[in-house]
Structure formats: C-alpha cells, structure tokens
C-alpha positions in Angstrom: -18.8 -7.8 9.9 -22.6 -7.7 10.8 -25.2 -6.5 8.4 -26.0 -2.6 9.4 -29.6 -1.5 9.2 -31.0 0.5 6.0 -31.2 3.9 7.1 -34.0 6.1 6.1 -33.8 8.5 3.3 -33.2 11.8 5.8 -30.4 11.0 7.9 -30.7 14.2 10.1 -32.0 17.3 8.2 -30.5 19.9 9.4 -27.9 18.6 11.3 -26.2 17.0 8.2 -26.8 20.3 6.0 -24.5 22.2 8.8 -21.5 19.1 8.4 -21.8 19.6 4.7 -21.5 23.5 5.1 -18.5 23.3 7.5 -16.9 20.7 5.1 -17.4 23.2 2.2 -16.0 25.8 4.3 -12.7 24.1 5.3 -12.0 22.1 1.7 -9.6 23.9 -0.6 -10.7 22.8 -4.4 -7.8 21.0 -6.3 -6.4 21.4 -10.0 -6.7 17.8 -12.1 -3.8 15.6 -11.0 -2.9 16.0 -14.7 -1.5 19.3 -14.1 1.2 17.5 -11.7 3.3 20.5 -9.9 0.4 22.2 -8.9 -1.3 19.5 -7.8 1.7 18.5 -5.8 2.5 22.4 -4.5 -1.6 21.7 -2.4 0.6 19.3 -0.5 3.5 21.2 0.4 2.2 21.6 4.2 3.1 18.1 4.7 6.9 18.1 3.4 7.9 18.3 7.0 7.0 14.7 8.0 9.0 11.9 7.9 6.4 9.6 6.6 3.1 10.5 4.4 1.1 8.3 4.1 -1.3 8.2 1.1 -4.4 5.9 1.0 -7.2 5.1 -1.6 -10.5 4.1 -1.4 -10.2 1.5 -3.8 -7.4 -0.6 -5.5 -8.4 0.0 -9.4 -9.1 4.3 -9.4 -7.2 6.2 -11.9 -7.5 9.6 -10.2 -5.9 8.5 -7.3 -2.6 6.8 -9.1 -2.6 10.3 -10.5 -2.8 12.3 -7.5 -0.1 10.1 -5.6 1.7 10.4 -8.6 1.8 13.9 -8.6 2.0 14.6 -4.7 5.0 11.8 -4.6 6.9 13.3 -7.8 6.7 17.1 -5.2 8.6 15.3 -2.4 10.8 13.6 -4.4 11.4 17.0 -6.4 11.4 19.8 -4.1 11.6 17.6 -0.7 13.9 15.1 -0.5 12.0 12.5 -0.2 13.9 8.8 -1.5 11.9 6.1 -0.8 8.3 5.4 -2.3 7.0 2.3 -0.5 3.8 0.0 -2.0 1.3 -2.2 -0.6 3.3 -4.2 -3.1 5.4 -7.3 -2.7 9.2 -6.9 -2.4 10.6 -9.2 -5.4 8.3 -7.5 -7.6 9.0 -4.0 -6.7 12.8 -4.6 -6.8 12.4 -5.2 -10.0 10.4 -2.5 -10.8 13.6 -0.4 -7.9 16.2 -1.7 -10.5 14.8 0.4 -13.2 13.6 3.2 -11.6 17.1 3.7 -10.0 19.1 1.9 -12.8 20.7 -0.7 -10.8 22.1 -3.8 -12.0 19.5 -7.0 -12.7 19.4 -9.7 -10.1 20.6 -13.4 -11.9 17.1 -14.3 -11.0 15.5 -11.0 -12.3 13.4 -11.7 -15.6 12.4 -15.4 -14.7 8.8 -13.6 -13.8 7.2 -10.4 -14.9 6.4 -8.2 -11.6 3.2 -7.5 -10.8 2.1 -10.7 -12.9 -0.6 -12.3 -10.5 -3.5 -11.1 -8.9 -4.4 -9.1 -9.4 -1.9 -7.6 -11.9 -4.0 -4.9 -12.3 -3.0 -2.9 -8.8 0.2 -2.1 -10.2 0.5 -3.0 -13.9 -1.3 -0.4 -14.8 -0.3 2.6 -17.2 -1.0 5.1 -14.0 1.9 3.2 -12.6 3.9 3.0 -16.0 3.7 6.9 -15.9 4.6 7.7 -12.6 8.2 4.9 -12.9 9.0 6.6 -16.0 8.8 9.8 -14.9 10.9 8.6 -11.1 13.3 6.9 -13.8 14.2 10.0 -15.6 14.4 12.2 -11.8 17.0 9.4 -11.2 19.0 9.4 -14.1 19.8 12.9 -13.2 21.0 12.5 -9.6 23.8 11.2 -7.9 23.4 7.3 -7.1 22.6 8.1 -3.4 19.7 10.7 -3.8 17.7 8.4 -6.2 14.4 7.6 -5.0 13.8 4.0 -4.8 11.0 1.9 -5.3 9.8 -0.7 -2.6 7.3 -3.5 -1.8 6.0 -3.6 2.1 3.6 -6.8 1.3 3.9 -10.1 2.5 2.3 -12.5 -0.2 5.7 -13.4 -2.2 6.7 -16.7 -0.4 7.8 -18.0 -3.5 9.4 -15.3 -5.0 11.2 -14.0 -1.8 12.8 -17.3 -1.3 13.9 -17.5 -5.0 15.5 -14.6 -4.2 17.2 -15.5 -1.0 18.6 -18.3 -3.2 19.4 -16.4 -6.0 21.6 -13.6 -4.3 23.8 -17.0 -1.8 24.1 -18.7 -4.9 26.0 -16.4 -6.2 27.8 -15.0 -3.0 28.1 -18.3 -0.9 27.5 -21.4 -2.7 27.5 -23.3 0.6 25.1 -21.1 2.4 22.9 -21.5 -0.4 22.7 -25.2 -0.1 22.1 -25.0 3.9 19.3 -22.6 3.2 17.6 -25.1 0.2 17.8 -27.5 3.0 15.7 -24.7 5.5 13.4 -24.1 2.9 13.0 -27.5 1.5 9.9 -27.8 3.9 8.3 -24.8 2.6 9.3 -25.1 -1.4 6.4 -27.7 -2.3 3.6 -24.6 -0.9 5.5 -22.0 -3.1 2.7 -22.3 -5.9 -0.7 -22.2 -3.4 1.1 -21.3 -0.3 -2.4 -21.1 1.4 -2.5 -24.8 1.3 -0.1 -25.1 3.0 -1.6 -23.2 6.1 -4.6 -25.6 5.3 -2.4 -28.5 6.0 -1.2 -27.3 9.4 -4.0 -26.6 10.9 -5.5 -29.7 9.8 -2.3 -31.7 11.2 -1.3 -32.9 7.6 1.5 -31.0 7.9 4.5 -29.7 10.1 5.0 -26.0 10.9 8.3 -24.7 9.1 8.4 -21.6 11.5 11.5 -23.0 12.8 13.7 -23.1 8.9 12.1 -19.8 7.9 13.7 -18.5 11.4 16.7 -19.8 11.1 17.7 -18.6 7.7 16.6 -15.1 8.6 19.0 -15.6 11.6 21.9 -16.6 9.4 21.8 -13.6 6.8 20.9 -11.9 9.6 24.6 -12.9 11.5 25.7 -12.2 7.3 24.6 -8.3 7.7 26.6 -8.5 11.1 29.8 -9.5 9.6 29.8 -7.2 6.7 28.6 -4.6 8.2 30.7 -2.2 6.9 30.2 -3.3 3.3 25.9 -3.7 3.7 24.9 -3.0 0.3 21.7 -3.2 -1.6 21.9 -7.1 -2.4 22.1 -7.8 0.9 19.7 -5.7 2.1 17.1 -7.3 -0.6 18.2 -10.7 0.6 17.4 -9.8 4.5 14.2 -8.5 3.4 13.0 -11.4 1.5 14.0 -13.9 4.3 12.0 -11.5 6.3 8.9 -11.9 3.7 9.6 -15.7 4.0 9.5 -15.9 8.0 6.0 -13.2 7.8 4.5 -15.0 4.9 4.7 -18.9 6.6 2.9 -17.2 9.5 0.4 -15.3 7.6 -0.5 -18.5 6.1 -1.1 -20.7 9.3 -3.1 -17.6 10.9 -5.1 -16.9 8.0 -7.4 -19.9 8.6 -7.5 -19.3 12.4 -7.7 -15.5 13.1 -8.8 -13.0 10.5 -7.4 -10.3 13.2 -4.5 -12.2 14.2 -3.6 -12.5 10.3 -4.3 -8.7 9.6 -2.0 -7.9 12.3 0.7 -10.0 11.4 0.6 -8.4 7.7 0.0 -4.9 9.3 3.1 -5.1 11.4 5.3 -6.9 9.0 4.5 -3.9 6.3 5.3 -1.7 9.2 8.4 -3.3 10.3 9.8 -2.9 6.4 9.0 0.0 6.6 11.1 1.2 9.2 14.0 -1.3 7.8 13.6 0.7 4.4 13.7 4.2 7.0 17.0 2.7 9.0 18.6 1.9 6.1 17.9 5.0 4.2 19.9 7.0 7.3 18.4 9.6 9.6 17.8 11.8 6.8 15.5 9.1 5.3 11.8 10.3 4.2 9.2 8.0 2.8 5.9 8.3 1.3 3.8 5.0 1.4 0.8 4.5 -1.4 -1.8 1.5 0.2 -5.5 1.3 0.8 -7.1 3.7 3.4 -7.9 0.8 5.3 -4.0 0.1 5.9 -2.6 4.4 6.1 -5.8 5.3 8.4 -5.3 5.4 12.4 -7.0 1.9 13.0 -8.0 3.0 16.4 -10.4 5.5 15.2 -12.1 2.8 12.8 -14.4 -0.4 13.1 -11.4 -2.7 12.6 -9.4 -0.9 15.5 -12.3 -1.2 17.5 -12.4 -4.9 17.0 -8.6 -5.4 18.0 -7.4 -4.5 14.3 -4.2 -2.4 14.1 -2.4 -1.4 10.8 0.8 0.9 9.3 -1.6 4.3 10.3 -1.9 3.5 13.8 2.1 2.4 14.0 3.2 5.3 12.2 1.0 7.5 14.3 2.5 5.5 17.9 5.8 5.5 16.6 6.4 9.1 14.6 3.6 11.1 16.3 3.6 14.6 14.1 5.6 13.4 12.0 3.5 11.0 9.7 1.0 12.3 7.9 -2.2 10.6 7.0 -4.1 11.4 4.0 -7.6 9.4 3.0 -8.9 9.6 -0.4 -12.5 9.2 -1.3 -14.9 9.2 -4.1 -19.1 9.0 -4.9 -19.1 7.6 -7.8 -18.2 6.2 -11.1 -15.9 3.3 -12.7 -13.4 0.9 -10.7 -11.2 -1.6 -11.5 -12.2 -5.1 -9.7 -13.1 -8.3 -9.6 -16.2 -9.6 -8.3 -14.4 -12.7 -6.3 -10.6 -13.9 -5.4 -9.0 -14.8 -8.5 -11.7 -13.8 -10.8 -11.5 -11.9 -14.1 -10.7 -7.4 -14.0 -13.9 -6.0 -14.7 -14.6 -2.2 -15.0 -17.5 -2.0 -13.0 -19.9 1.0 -12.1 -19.4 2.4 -8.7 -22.7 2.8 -6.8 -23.2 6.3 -5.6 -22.6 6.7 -1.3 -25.4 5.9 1.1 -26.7 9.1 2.8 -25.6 7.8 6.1 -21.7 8.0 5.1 -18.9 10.6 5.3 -18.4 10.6 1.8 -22.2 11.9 1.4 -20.9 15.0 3.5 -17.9 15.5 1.2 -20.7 15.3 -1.9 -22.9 17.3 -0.8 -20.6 20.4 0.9 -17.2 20.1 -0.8 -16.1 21.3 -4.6 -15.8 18.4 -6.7 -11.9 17.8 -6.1 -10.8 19.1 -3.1 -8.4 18.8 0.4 -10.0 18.5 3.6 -7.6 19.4 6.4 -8.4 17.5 9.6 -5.7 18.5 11.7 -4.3 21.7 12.7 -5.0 24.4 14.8 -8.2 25.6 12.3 -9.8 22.5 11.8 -11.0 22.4 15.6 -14.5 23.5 14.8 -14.9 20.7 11.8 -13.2 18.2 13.6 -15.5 18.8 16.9 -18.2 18.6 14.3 -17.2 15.2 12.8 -16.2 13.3 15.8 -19.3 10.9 15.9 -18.8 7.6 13.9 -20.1 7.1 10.6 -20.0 4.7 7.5 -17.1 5.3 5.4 -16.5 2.9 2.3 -13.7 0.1 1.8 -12.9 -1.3 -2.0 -10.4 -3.4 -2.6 -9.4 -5.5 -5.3 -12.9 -7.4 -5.0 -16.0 -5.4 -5.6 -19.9 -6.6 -4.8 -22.4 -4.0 -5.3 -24.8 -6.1 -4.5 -24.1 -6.5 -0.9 -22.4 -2.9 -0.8 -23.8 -2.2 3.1 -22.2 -6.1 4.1 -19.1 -5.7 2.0 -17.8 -2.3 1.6 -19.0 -0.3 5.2 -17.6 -0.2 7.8 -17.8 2.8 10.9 -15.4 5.3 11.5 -14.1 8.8 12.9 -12.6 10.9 10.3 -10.7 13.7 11.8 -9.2 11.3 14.2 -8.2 8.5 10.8 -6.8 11.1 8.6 -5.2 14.1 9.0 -6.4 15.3 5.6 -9.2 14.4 3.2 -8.8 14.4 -0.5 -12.0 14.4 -2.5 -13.0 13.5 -6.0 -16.6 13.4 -6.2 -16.6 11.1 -9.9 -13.4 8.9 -10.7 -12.3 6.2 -13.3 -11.1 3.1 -13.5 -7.0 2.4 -14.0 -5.9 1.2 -17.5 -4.5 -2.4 -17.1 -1.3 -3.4 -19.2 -1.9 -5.8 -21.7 1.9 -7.1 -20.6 4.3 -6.1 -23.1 6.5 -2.7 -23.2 5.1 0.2 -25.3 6.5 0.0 -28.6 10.1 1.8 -28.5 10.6 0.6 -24.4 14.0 -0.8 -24.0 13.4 -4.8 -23.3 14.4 -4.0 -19.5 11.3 -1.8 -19.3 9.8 -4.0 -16.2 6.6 -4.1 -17.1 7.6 -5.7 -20.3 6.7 -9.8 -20.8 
C-alpha cells in the first residue's frame, strides 16, 4: 500500500462537525459487555439473518471478545443460532467443538494444545475461556442436535489437518489410510514451515503436490458419497481438513507470487467452510462468524476491493443479500495485544489515538463512548448519504507498528456501504493471554489446558 499524505490538523471545519452530529444523532449508547443479556438484547434487530457477521478492529482487544461474546451467547439463547465460526483453524477449534458440545476426543486429540502457535494469543485468551464455558454449560442442557458448535474457517493448519485426515482413516479404513500417507507423503516434510515449501516451488526446488492434496479430497469426498446416509461428525471433520490441506498447499505457492491472489484463495476457502458448516447444519442452519473487519466488511466498498481483493463480507453479501449482517467494531484508543513482527513476542502495547482524517475520529468526536451505529435501514438514509465519500479507517491485526501507523494500519474506505452497523468503544484493553494450563479445579479435558 502506498504511503498517504499527512493531512493538516483541520480536516474540514464545519463539514466534519455536521458528520460527527449526524453520527451522534443516529448511535444508540451501549451497556458494558459485562452486563451480557442486555448487551446482547441491542442486537436483537439482526436475529433474522442467516449469517452475522462480527468483525474487530484488532486481533488482541478485550472489549470486543466481550461484546461478541455477549451478542453470540443472545442468538444462541433466544435465536437459534448453532454454529459460531472463527477466523480460527479447523483442528484446533474441533478441539475446542469437542468440549463445548461434549463430543467424544479424536485418537489424535491431545497430541497438541489448540490455539498453541502464533499467535496463541487470538484465541487462548481468558475472553475466549469465558465465552466456551459459558457455550459448554448452554450445551449441556440441550438436546445433542441444538448444541452450538464451535468451528475454525482458516486455512493455516497443513499439518494438523492432515494429521487429522490420517487420524480419523486409520481408525475407519486402515487401507485408505495408507493410500493417503502415500498422497501426502510429498507434502509431510513442509508440515513444520509449510511456507518453505511454497518457497521451493517457485524457485523450481520442488514439485507442486496440488495433484495428491486433490486427489485425497476426491476420495473422502466419493467416502461422504457412499455413506451418505450415515455422514456423521468424524467424517465431516475429515472432509474439512482434506479441504484445509488442498486450500493451504495453494495458499502457500501463491503467497510468494500474488498477495491478492493469496488473499482470495484464503477469503474464499473461509467462505466455502462456511457454507459447508451452513449445508451441513440443514436449512434451518444460522451462524454467526467472529474475524477481523478486514475479512466480515463488504470488500467492494474498501481499498482492498478496489485493488481486486474480495473476502467472507463481500460473499456473504453476493450470496445471502439481506440476510447477512455486517457489523464493524472500532476503537480510538488504548491497549492491544500484538506483536511488533511475525513470530515475535505478545506485547501489550499503547494504541495511538485516530488521525483526524479517519472515520473513527467521527465516531470520537459525535458518538457516546460505547455505542451502535446503524448503517442500514430505511432511517439511516440521511447518515449514510452523509458518509458515502471514502475515508481512512484503521486495520490491526496480530502485528502492530505505531511507528509507521499511516503505511501500516490505513487503508480507505466507505462505511455505510462495509458495514451494516457500527459498534463503538471509544477506549479498549488488551485480551488476557493464557499462561497454558487449566484454571485450578478445570477437568484435564478443559482444552485450553497443556
């Protein structure tokens, strides 16, 4: 992304005092998160949708865990919503699924802590913790098949998906297993740094595997079409790892070539899962999906979209129309969670106030300190007329720079047309990281437990 100019302290007078006073006007202040059902009661005008989507403006902010938390634990409670889906990868949450839902461990289940590399502290985190105890008791009191599971959409488990896909034919076909360690023999020496292994493709040093990854899909695949009437959850987690296997070799040849090519790839393949997770679910099926803005935001009214970027906003919006809902979260200022580089150490860092020039300065300067913006509807037409010129919105992930905050962190976008709601809170702190074992008392199944 190119460097934007420094704007100059007034970034249009009047002009922005009038945005601020129609934000103020349309945003509805919001109880703490802590105070869960009526928190989660704000949100009740979006029950009707299939999928709600709820973003973040960074990967490491306590308040908004909470506030998913408590929107999520509504349409699970009073909704009938059943499926909670993660920018998280699959083995991991179906470890975290088993609990939550109390199904029986995987043979390979306990070989790795979930959520154990980076960075670990996304979802091992006691905001998490909270939340999965609290689905894990909603469970336990419903019938097995209107428990709400858990799921992973990400792509980044090579290794772990294809332990899995080995795990669940060695114990249910013995033979198939050992045709798909032969399929997956290319790709087994990457499963540790599977990045270097798109290094060594492009740089000839090594043969594509797309053709094995394939393949074994296709053969659980013709598995699912032969048991169809008995297509339980183990097969179901099986498909979708072969899935993660067949997305993540891809993801990994395209990274070093396209950066859009590799975003859309992920975007899609978090997409497709979900609507696997939808289908499987039944037509009754409702999910709500927790990721970064940058992933539950219509792409096409963004930087990224305008760039050739797509992601699981802009598909959900093409493929459910009125019936996803899109909800952005934002913040000023405060603490975050992050690193300062790939890999590196959690740091609780300071979070620099917005620039002038951003929506977020709007929000600060018109809306009560916690607040929902609505951005759709039949009454936001004045504020969405109002806000339909791009402006710099702010991106942090799991990597924070304040340093280059402009470079890094900006990038341009149209609100009213990303989100169909706003969610404001103006300071926020940073998650609480597990240390890695189970609070004292915590059965030794608790899955964040080491």
């Amino acid at each position: 992304m190119a460097p934007r100019q420094q704007t100059g302290p007034d970034t249009g007078g009047r002009e922005e005092a009038e945005l601020a006073r129609l934000i103020g006007a349309a945003a509805e202040p919001l109880p703490d998160p802590g105070e869960a059902e009526a928190f989660g009661a704000c949100f009740d005008r979006f029950a009707g949708a299939r999928v709600v989507l709820l973003g973040e403006a960074t990967h490491g902010t306590s308040e908004f865990y909470r506030a998913r938390a408590a929107i999520t634990r509504r349409l699970v409670e009073r909704h009938g919503f059943t499926i909670v889906a993660m920018e998280a990868d699959w083995p991991d949450a179906t470890q975290l699924d088993r609990w939550v839902r109390d199904r029986p461990a995987a043979p390979d289940d306990g070989a790795d802590a979930p959520f154990a590399r980076f960075p670990s502290w996304m979802w091992r985190n006691a905001e998490t913790r909270a939340f999965t105890g609290w689905l894990r008791e909603w469970n336990l009191g419903q019938p097995p098949a209107r428990r709400a599971a858990i799921r992973g959409l990400d792509i980044y488990s090579l290794g772990g998906s294809i332990g899995s896909v080995l795990g669940y034919l060695d114990a249910n076909d013995p033979e198939a297993a050992q045709a798909a360690r032969r399929r997956y023999g290319c790709l087994t020496p990457w499963q540790q740094s599977p990045q270097d292994y798109g290094r060594a493709v492009l740089m000839g040093a090594q043969d594509t595997c797309e053709a094995a990854a394939v393949a074994q899909l296709g053969a659980l695949l013709d598995e699912r079409l032969r048991r169809m009437a008995e297509d339980g959850e183990e097969l179901f987690d099986a498909r979708q790892n072969a899935r993660v296997v067949r997305s993540a070799e891809q993801y990994y040849r395209l990274m070093y070539r396209s950066g859009t090519e590799s975003w859309n790839l992920r975007d899609r393949h978090m997409f497709d899962t979900l609507r696997a997770l939808l289908d499987h679910g039944g037509p009754d099926a409702r999910a709500v999906v927790w990721a970064h803005n940058s992933h539950i935001g219509n792409a096409a009214a963004t930087e990224m979209g305008w760039q050739g970027q797509f992601n699981i906003g802009e598909l959900c919006r093409t493929a459910f129309g009125e019936e996803a809902a899109l909800i952005g979260f934002g913040t000023d200022r405060g603490t975050v969670a992050a690193a300062h580089d790939w890999g590196g150490a959690m740091e609780v860092m300071r979070v620099r106030p917005v620039r002038r020039d951003s929506h977020e300065a709007l929000f600060r300067a018109g809306a009560p300190a916690r607040s929902l913006t609505p951005l759709a509807g039949p009454h936001a037409g004045e504020l969405r007329d109002a806000l339909s010129t791009p402006r710099l919105e702010r991106a942090i992930g799991v990597i924070y720079r304040p340093e280059t905050e402009l470079q890094s962190h900006y990038f341009e976008a149209v609100l009213p047309e990303q989100f169909d709601a706003f969610v404001w809170f103006e300071e926020t702190t940073a998650v609480t990281p597990l240390a890695g074992a189970g609070a004292k008392g915590e059965p030794e199944t608790f899955p964040f437990g080491v």
